[in-house]
N, C-alpha and C positions, 0 to 999 in steps of 0.2 A: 448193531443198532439199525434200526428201520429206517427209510427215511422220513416216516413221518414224525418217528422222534427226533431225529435230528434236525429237522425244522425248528423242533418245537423250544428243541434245547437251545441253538441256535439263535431262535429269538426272543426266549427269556435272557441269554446272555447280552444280544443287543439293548435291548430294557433296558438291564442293569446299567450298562456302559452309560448308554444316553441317562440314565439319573445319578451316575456319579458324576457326568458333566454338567447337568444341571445343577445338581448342586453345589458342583465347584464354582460355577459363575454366579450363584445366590451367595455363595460367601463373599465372593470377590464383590460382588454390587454393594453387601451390606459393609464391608469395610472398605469399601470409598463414602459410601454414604454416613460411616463415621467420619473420616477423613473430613470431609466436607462441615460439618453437622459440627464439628471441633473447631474447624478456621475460622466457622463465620461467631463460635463464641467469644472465640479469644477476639475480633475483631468487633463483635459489639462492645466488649466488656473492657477495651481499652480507651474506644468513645468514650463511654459512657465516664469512666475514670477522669479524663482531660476534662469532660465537661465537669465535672463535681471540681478537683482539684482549681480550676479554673475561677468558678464560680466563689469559691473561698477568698483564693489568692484580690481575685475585683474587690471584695465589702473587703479583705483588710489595709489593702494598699490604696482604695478610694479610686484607683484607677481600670483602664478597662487593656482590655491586649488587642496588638496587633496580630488580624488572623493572614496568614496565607494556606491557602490551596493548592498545592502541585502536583504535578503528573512525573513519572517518570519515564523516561523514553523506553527503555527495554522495557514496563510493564510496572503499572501500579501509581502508586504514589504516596500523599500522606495530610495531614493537616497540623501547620506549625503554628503555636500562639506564644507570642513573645513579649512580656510587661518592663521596660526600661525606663529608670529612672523616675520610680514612684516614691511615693510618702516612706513606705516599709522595704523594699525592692528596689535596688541597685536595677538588678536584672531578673529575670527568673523566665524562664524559657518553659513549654511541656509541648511534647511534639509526640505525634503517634503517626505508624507508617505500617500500608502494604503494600509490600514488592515481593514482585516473584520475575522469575526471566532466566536465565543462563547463567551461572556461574562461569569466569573465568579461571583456568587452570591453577593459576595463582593467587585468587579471592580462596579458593576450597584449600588452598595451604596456608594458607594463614588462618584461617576459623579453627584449626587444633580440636582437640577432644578427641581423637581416633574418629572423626567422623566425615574423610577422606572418601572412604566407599571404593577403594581402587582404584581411582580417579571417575567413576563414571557416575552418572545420576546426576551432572552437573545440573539441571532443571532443579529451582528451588523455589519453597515460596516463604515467606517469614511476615511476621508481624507483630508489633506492640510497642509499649510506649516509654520515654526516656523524658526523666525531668531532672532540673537541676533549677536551687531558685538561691540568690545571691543575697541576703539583706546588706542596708545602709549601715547599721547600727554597729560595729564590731565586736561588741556582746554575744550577737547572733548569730546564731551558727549558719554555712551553706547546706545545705541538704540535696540529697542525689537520691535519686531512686529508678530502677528500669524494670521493666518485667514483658519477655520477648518470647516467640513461640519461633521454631524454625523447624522445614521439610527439606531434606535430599529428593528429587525424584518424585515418588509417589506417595512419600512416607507411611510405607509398606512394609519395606525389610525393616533389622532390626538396628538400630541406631542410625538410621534415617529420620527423625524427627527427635527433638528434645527442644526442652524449654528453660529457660535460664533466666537471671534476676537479681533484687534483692535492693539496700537501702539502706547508706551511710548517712553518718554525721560529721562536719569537719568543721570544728570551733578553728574559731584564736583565741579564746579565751575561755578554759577550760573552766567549766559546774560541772562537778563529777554528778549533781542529780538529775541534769539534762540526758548525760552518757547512759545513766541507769534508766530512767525512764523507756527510751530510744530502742536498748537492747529488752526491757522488759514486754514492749508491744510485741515484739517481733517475736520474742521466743513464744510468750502466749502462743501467736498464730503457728508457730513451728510444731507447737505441743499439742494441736489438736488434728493434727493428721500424719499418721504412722512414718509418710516417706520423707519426712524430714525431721532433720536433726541440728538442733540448733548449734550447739559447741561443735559441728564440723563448718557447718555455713559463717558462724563466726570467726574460725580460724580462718575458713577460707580468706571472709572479705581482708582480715587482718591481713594474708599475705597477697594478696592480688592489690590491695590499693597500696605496695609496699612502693616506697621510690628510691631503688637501690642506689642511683648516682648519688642519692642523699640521704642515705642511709635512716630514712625516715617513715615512717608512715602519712600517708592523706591527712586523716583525720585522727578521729576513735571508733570506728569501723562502728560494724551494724550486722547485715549477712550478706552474704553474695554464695550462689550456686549457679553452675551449669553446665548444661551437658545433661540434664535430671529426662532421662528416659526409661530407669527401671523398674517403674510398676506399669497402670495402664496409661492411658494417653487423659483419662476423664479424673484419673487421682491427680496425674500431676498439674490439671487445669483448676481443680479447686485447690488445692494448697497455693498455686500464683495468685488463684482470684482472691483467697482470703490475706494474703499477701501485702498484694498491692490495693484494697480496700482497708489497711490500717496504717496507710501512709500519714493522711491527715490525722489520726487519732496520737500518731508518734512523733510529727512534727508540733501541731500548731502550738497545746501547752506548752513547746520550752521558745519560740516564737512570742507569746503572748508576752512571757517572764523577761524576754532582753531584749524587745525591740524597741522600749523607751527611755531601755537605763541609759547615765551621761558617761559621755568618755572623751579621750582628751586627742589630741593631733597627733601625738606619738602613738596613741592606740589606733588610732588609724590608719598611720605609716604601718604598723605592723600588719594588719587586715590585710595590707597589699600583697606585703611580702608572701603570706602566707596562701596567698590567689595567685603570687608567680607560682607557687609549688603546687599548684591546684592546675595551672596551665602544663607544666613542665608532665606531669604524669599524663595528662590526655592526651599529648599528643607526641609523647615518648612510647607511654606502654600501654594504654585501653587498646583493648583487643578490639571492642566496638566501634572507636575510631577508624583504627585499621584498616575493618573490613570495608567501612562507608567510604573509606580514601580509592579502595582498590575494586569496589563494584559500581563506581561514577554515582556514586550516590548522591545526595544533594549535598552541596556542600554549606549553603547558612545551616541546614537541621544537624549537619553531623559537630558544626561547630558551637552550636548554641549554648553547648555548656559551659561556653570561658564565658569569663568576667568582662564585666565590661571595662574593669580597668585594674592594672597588676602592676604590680614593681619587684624589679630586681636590684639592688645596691652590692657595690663591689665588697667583698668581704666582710658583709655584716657579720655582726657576735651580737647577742642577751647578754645583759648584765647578771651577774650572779645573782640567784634570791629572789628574781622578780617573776610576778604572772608568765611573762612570757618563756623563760626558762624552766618555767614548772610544766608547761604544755607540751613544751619540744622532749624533756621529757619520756612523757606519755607517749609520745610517736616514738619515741625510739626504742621503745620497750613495749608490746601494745598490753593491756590491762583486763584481767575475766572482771568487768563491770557486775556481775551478776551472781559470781564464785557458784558455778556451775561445772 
């Protein structure tokens, strides 16, 4: 070979090199620039949620929420609105938060899902919103709903990011047309995007809201999923948007139907009861608890889901034959509402 071919070859070969590294860093820019482009959706669209939710919750309960603003010290923060002691509302809490900062070694073993990473990647950033709302009435039912995004690192590798969620019902006093209604909104939304499945997210919530010391279920479930990382990052953002956009369309019809029927002191007494077991699972087994106890999270937004008031009584029993023994029940056996 000459040397001027070998120049020549030589700096065709350089070229190439130098455009396979260009273009490896064009990939790399454009999937941060997704990265990005997806946090600030998921963090518009859980605003914007609280505010509609919010806005609802004021015209039916006549009252307005108290807002706070906070910061978190490793990074971030959130905004908590909280309605106590209105017309329709006990309590009802809806709080949305971003944080991001360091994981502690022992915050990333308790989050589960295989999504450990070997221990490193501990830099995270998460975001979205958790509501739970209490009514007076004990007709009506409490209602929970969450839908969260979370990143290991740079959520780049593969199961480094996944988004999780979903939205129970938990009467004390069971309408089986309320339970159907409830699971009807939601499998809808399940049914219109491939990567979900509704009779898995059902079983699921059925066994995550399960409260083994009491061999019971929460409620009469609804869906719960997470860990949801396996298709692209933009499927699994509209299946939660369309999600968590038919909260109010699953709530507020069975809301409307029992927040003015009459009931009596003993049905009251029982409401409580049924909000001790409503406390006893949050803050035994929610994973979400958990995590917010062990990354110094805030502690009024992680606790905002209890009631504002519970009862325990020493060895209670339901009388045979009654509503309430028909309910407990249902939780202890959970129900395909849908025969799906």
């Amino acid at each position: 070979m000459t040397l001027e071919r070998s120049l020549v070859t030589s700096s065709i070969s350089g070229t190439d090199s130098l455009l396979v590294h260009e273009s490896n860093v064009l990939k790399l820019f454009f999937v941060q620039l997704q990265v990005i482009e997806l946090r600030e959706q998921m963090v518009e669209m859980v605003h914007l949620l609280q505010d509609r939710i919010c806005e609802a919750i004021s015209d039916i309960d006549e009252t307005n929420y108290r807002e706070d603003e906070w910061t978190r010290e490793e990074g971030g923060g959130g905004r908590s609105r909280v309605f106590s002691e209105g017309k329709v509302f006990e309590k009802a809490g809806v709080n949305v938060s971003v944080v991001y900062g360091t994981l502690r070694p022992e915050a990333a073993e308790k989050m589960g899902g295989g999504h450990q990473l070997d221990g490193k990647d501990l830099d995270f950033f998460a975001t979205g919103i958790s509501l739970v709302l209490h009514p007076n009435n004990p007709m009506a039912p409490t209602v929970h709903a969450n839908y969260r995004y979370f990143e290991r690192g740079t959520g780049e590798i593969e199961g480094s990011w996944w988004f999780g969620g979903g939205a129970d019902l938990t009467p004390s006093y069971l309408f089986e047309e309320d339970a159907i209604h409830f699971h009807k909104v939601h499998k809808d939304a399940c049914d219109r995007h491939s990567i979900a499945d509704y009779k898995h997210f059902k079983e699921w919530c059925d066994s995550y809201f399960h409260i083994p010391h009491r061999n019971e279920g929460r409620g009469v479930g609804g869906i719960f999923f997470d860990d949801m990382h396996g298709s692209t990052k933009l499927e699994c953002f509209e299946f939660v948007e369309d999600c968590a956009n038919q909260f109010l369309a699953a709530y507020l019809p069975i809301l409307e139907r029992r927040k003015d029927l009459p009931y009596t002191s003993n049905q009251k007494a029982w409401q409580q009861i049924r909000r001790g077991r409503y406390v006893e699972f949050n803050l035994v087994y929610d994973r979400g608890t958990k995590f917010g106890l062990t990354t110094n999270g805030r502690i009024e937004s992680i606790l905002m889901s209890l009631p504002l008031t519970a009862r325990w009584e020493y060895c209670h029993e339901v009388e045979v034959g009654t509503e309430e023994e028909r309910l407990l029940k249902v939780l202890q056996e959970p129900v395909n509402w849908l025969g799906v």
